[in-house]
N, C-alpha and C positions, 0 to 999 in steps of 0.2 A: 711324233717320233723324230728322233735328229738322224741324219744320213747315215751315221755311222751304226745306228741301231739298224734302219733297215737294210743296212749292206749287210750286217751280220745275222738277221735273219734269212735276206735269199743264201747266203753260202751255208745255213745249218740247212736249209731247203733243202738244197741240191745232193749234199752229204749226206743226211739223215735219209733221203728219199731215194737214193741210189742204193748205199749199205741196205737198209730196212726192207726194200724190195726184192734185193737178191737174194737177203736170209730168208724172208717168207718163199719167194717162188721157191729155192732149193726142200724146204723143210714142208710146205703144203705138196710140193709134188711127191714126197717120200711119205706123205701121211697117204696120200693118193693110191700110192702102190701098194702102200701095206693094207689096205682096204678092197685093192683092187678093183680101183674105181677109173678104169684107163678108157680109154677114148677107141671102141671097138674098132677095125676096120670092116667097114661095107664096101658094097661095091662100088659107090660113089665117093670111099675114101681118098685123099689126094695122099695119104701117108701108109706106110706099109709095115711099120716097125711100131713098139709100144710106148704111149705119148699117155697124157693125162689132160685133162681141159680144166687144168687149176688157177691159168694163169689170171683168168680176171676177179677173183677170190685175193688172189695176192697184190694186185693193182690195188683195191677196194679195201684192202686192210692197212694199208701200208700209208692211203691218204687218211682215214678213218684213224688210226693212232697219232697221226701228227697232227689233225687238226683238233682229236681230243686237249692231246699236250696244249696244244697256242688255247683253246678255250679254257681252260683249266687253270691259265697262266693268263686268264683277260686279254689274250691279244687278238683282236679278229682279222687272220690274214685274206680272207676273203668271208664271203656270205655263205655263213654254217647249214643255214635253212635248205641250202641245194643237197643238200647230203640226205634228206629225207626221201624223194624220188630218186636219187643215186642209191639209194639203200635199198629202194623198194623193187628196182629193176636189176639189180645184184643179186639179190634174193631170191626173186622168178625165176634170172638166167641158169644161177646155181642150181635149183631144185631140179630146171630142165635139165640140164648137165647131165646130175644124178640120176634121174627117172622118167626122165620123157614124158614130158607134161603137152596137152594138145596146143597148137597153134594160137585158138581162138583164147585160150584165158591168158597168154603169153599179151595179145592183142587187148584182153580188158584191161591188163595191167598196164600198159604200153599208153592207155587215154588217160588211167587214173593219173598216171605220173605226169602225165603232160596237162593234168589240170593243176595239178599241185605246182606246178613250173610257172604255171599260168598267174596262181595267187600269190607266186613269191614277186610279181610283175614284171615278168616276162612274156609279153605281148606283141602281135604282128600288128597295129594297129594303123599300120600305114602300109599302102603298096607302094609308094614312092613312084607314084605317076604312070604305071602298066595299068594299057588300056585306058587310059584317063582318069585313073582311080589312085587318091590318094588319103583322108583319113577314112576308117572304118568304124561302122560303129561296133558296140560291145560283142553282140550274139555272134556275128559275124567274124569279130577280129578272135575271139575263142574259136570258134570252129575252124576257122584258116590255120591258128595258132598250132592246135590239136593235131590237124592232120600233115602240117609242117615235121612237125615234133616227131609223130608215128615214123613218118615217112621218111627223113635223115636217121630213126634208131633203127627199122628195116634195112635200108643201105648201107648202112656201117655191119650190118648181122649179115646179110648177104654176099660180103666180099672177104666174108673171116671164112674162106675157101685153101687159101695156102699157106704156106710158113711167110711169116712178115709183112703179108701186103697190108690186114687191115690198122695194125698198128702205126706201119710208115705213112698210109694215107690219113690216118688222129695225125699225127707229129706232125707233117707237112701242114697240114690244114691252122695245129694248136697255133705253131711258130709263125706262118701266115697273118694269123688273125694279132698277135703281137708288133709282128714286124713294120706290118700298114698301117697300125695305129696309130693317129698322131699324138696320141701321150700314151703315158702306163697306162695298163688299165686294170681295172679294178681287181680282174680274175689273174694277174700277175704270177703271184704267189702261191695261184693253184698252176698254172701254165707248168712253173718249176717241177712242183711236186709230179703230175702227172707225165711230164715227159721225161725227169728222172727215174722216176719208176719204171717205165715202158723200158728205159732204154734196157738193163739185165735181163728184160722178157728175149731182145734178139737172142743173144746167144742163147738160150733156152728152148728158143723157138727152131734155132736152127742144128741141132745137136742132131748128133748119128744114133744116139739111144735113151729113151726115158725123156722122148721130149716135152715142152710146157705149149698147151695150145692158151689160145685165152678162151674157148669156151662160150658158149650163150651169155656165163657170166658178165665175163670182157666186153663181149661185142655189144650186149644192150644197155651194160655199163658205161661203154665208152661214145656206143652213140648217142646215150642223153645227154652225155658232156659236150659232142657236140654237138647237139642240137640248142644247149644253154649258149654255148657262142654264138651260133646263129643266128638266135634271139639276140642277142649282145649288140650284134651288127647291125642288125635289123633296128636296134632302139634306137631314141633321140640322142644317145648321151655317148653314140659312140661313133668317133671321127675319124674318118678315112683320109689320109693322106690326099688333098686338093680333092679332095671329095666331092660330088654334088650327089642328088636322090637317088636317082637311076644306078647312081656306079657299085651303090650296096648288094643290089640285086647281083648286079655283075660280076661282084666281087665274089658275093656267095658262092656263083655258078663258076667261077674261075676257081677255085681251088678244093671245090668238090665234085669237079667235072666228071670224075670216074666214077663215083659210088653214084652218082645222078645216072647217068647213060647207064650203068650196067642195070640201076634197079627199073628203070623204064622199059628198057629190052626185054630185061626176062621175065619180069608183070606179064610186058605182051605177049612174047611168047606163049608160057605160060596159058593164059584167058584162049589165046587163038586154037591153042593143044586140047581147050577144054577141060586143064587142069586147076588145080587153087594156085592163085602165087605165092604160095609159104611151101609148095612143094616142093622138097630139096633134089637138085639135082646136080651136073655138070654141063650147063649149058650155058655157063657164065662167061665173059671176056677173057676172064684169067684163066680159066679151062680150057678154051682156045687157043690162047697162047702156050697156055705148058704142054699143050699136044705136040707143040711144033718145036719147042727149043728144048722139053725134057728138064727142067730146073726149075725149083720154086723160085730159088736168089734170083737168077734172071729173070724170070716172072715181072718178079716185084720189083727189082732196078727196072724193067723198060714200062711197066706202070709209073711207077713212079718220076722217072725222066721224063715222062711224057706228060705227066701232070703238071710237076715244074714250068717245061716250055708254053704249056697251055697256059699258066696261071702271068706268068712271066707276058705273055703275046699279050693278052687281054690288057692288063697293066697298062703295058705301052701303046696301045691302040686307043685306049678309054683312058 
């Protein structure tokens, strides 16, 4: 491809995945209501007015039309093959959405996808020197893989608690994994689509009425996305700005310092209560915080600021 073709594919990216995602969110949430498929409030609800949980339905259609379009047209702007576990954990989150499906098959599904992740070879097969340990062999580097994978689409499902935080902590995290990289990389052209699409979820997200959650859909959606980056980073082929082994791990743990801390906490919790740790509650970080300041937006700025400075400190110390 000559530069000037691929400059003009990121700018119909960015165009096509902004417009497409706003006409789907507006129009899936209207299909939403007239179905009357809205996002009850419990007593553990954080919202109190009438929302729909469309928005990761609209996320997932909106990539899923465009990279139909580039296949269709021979052009592969990134690896198509990811779309089959992104479809299949889409599909789960949705049906939950709509009918409350139990934890534990949410959780079959959650391994199946993350073997299928596995065979498109995306592999833990190195610890990069923790504990003295550095390549792994096969059965091993899959079951490491597997519960990697589980484990980052549980945190991302865990922290979809208020208006904006778990989208800002994808975005922080997508643009991260771009920014340190010492060249493009390969998931470039999905990084576009994916964070232009998120971005029309804000205001949706943040509306006084008929607002767009992203739903099970979203959250198990977006956390195999990134759980596929973090495989990305974790590989041989992907290089971190004066990078050495160790600084991978580091990296990982620097700029998903929140959804890590919050999902270990409330596991613990959780196990010490004698409860399941898929038990939905409000015993979350973000929970704590919107007790005391009373606002989602502030919520999510001072997660998110604090992530930043986390991610930012690490950097400069490592």
């Amino acid at each position: 491809m000559t530069a000037v073709l691929i400059l003009n594919i990121k700018i119909s990216l960015v165009f096509v995945a902004l417009v497409l995602s706003s006409f789907l969110i507006f129009i899936i949430n209207k299909r939403f209501l007239t179905k009357n498929l809205i996002d009850k409030v419990k007593k553990r609800s954080s919202h109190s007015i009438v929302a729909t949980r469309s928005g990761g339905l609209s996320l997932f259609l909106t990539m899923l039309i465009i990279s139909l379009f580039f296949y269709a047209s021979g052009q592969d702007i990134y690896e198509f093959s990811l779309l089959v576990p992104l479809s299949l954990l889409m599909a789960v989150g949705l049906y939950d959405d709509i009918y409350n499906i139990d934890f534990k098959l949410k959780f079959i599904f959650q391994i199946i996808a993350a073997k299928i992740i596995i065979d498109n070879g995306l592999i833990i097969d190195n610890l990069h020197g923790i504990m003295g340990v550095f390549e792994l062999n096969r059965i091993i580097a899959q079951l490491i893989t597997i519960f990697f994978i589980v484990a980052i689409i549980n945190s991302i499902n865990f922290i979809d608690g208020i208006d904006g935080l778990a989208i800002s902590i994808v975005s922080l995290f997508i643009i991260s994994f771009e920014f340190f990289s010492s060249s493009t990389s390969d998931l470039y052209n999905l990084t576009l689509v994916i964070l232009f699409s998120i971005l029309p979820l804000f205001y949706f997200n943040y509306k006084k009425e008929n607002k767009v959650f992203l739903g099970d859909s979203g959250s198990l959606f977006l956390g195999a996305m990134v759980s596929i980056y973090v495989l990305k980073i974790l590989s041989q082929d992907y290089l971190i700005k004066d990078e050495y082994d160790m600084n991978k791990i580091l990296f990982v743990l620097s700029i998903l310092i929140y959804p890590i801390v919050d999902i270990i906490r409330i596991v613990f919790i959780r196990l010490f209560n004698g409860k399941s740790p898929f038990e939905a509650d409000r015993n979350h970080i973000h929970h704590l915080i919107l007790k005391r300041v009373k606002s989602h937006f502030t919520t999510t700025i001072l997660i998110t600021i604090s992530s930043i400075l986390f991610m930012v400190s690490m950097q400069l110390i490592f």
